[in-house]
C-alpha positions in Angstrom: 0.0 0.0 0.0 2.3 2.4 1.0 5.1 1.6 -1.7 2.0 2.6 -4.2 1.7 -1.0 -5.4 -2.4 -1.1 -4.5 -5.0 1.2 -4.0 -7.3 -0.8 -1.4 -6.6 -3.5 1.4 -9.1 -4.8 3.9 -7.9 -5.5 7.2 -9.1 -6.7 11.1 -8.8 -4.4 13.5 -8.7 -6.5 17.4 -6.6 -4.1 19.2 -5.5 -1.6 16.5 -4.2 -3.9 13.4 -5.5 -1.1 11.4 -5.3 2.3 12.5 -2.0 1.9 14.0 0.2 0.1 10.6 -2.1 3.2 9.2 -0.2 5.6 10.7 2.7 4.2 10.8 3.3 3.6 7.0 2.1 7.4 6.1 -1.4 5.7 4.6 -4.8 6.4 5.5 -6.6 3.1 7.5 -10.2 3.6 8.9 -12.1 1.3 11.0 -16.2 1.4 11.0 -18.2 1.1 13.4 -18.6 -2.8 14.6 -20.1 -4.6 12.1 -21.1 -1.8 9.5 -18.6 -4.2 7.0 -20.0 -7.6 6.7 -17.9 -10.4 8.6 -18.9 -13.3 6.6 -15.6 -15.8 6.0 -13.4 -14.1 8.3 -11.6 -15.9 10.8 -12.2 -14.5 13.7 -9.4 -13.8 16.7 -12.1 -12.5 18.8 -15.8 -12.1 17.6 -16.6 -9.8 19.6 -13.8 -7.5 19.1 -13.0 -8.0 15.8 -13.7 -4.8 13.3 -12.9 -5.3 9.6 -11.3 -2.2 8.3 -9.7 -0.6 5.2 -6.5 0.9 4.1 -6.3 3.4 1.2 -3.6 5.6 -0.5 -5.4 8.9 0.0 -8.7 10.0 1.7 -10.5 10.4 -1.6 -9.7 6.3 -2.6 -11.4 5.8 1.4 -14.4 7.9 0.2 -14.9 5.5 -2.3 -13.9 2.3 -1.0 -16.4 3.0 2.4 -19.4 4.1 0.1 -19.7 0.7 -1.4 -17.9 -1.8 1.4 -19.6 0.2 5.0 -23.4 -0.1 5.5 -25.5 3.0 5.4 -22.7 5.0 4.2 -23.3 8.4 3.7 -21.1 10.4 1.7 -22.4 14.6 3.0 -21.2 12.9 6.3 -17.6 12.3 5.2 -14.9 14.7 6.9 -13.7 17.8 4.7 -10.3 17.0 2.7 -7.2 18.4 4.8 -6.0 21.9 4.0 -2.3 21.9 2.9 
């Protein structure tokens, strides 16, 4: 992901698989609210825990991939893009 080589990668996120290799690569990972990405054929570490989550090269590529992977998605509730 963060050598460009994707654009999208699902993760699980137990005790913060996602937002923390996120942050430390420079890429942007986001986990939903519990269960707002179906689990079906996951293995689970702890079911009750366990949060699939995504990793994306930019915030506009998480837009996307969380409109059509995250349940009742709503795009006019996204965050603003970052001001550089």
């Amino acid at each position: 992901m963060a050598a460009g080589l994707c654009t999208l990668a699902l993760g699980t996120q137990t005790i913060g698989s996602v937002i923390r290799p996120a942050a430390f690569c420079g890429i942007v990972g986001f986990k939903p609210s519990y269960d707002r990405i179906a689990t079906q054929g996951i293995v689970y570490f702890s079911r009750t825990v366990d949060h699939i989550g995504l990793f994306t090269q930019d915030l506009a590529g998480m837009g996307l991939a969380a409109s059509v992977l995250c349940r009742d998605w709503d795009n006019d509730s996204a965050p603003p893009a970052p001001v550089l």
